[in-house]
C-alpha positions in Angstrom: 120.2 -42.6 -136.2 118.1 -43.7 -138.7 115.6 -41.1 -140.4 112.4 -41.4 -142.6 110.6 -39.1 -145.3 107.3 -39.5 -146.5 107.2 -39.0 -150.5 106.2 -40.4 -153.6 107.0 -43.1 -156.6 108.6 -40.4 -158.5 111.0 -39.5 -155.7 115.3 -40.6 -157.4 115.6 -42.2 -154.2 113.0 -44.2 -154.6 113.4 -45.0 -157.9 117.2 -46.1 -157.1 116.4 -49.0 -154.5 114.0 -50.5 -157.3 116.1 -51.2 -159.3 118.2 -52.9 -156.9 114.7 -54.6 -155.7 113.7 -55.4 -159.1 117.5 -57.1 -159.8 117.2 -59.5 -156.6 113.6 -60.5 -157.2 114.9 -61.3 -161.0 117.7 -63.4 -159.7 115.4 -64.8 -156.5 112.1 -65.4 -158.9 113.9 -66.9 -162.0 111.5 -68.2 -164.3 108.3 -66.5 -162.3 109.8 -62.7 -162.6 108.1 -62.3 -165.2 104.9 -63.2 -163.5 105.3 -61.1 -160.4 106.9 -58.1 -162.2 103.9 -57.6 -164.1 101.9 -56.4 -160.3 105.0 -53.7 -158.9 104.7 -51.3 -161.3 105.1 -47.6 -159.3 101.7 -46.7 -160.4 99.4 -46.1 -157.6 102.0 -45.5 -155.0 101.1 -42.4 -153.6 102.5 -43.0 -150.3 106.2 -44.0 -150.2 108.7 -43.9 -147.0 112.2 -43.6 -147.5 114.3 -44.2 -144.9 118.5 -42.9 -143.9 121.1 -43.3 -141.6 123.4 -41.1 -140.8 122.1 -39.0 -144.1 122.6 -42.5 -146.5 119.5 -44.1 -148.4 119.1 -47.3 -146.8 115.4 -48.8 -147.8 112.0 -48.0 -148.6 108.5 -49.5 -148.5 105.3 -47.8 -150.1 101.7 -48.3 -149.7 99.3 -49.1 -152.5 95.7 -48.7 -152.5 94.0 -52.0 -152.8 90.3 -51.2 -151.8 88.4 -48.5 -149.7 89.4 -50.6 -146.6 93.1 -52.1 -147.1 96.3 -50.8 -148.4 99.6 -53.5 -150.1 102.3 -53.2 -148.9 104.1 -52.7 -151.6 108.4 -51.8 -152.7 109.7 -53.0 -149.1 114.0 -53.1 -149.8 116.7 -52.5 -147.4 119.9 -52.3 -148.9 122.2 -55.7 -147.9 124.9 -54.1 -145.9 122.2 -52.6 -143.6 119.6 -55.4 -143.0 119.8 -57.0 -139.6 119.6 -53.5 -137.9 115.8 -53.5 -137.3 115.1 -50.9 -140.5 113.2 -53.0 -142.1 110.6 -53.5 -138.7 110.7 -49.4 -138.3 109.7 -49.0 -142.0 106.6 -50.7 -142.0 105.7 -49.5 -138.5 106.1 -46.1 -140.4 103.6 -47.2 -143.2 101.6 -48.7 -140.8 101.5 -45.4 -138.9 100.7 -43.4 -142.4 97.6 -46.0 -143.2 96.1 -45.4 -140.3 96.4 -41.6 -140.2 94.5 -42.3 -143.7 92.0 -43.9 -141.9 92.9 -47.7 -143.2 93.2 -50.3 -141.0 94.2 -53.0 -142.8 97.4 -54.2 -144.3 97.8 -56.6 -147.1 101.0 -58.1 -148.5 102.1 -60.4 -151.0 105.6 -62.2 -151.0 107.5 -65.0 -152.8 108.0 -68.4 -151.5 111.9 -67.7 -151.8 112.2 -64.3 -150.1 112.8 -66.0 -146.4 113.6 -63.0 -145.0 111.0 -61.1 -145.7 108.7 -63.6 -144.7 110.6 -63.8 -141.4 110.0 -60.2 -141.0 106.2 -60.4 -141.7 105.5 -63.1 -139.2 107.9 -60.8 -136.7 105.4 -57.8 -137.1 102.7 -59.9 -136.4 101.2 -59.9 -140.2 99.1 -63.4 -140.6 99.0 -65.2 -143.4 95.9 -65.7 -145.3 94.7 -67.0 -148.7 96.3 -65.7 -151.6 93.8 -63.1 -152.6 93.4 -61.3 -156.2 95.8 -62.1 -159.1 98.2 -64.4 -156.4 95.0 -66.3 -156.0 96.1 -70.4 -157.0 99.8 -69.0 -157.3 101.9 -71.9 -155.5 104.9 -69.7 -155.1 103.5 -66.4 -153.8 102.1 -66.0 -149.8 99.8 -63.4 -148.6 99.3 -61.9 -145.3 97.4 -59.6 -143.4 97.4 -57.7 -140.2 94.9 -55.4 -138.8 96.4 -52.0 -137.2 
């Protein structure tokens, strides 16, 4: 059974599957980690869901305030040895669910031309891509997508 909690950037857990984020985007990104580093900071992510099974961390996903209409998806990670078991999906239906108790009804995302899966998993949830928007604007290796809850 898999369970969530609602927390903050500053939660260990949290802090633990970043690092293991922030190690595969080094090796997927190579020479452009630098580049996409620079915008997931933990700053601004008020609104972070972890999620268990059977009582073991097994990904998160946060939500960053982009304006006073959207939130980014931002953090999203499921450890290796559990993707494939729909956690991902259930994680963002759980942000999704927390934007709109917030009263936000749109979702914004950027990912990297060689995260496959996670583009897969966008497309699944019905998120639509879109032009790249702020600081991914003209970026040849980033995508952006949107979906309206």
């Amino acid at each position: 059974m898999i369970q969530f909690i609602r927390t903050t950037a500053t939660h260990p857990d949290f802090i633990k599957l970043v690092q293991l984020l922030d190690a595969d985007l080094k090796t997927r990104d190579g020479e452009d980690h630098d580049f996409y580093h620079q915008f997931n900071g933990m700053e601004g992510l008020d609104h972070v869901v972890l999620s268990y099974m059977d009582n073991k961390l097994v990904g998160c996903g946060a939500l960053k305030r982009y304006d006073e209409q959207a939130f980014e998806v931002k953090r999203m990670y499921v450890l290796e040895s559990f993707r494939g078991k729909g956690i991902a999906s259930q994680l963002l239906k759980q942000l999704e669910e927390w934007s709109k108790e917030l009263d936000i009804y749109t979702c914004l995302l950027e990912t990297g031309v060689n995260q496959p899966e996670a583009i897969g998993l966008y497309r699944k949830n019905k998120y639509v891509q879109i032009s790249n928007y702020g600081q991914y604007a003209g970026v040849k290796t980033s995508l952006c997508f949107r979906k309206n809850l």
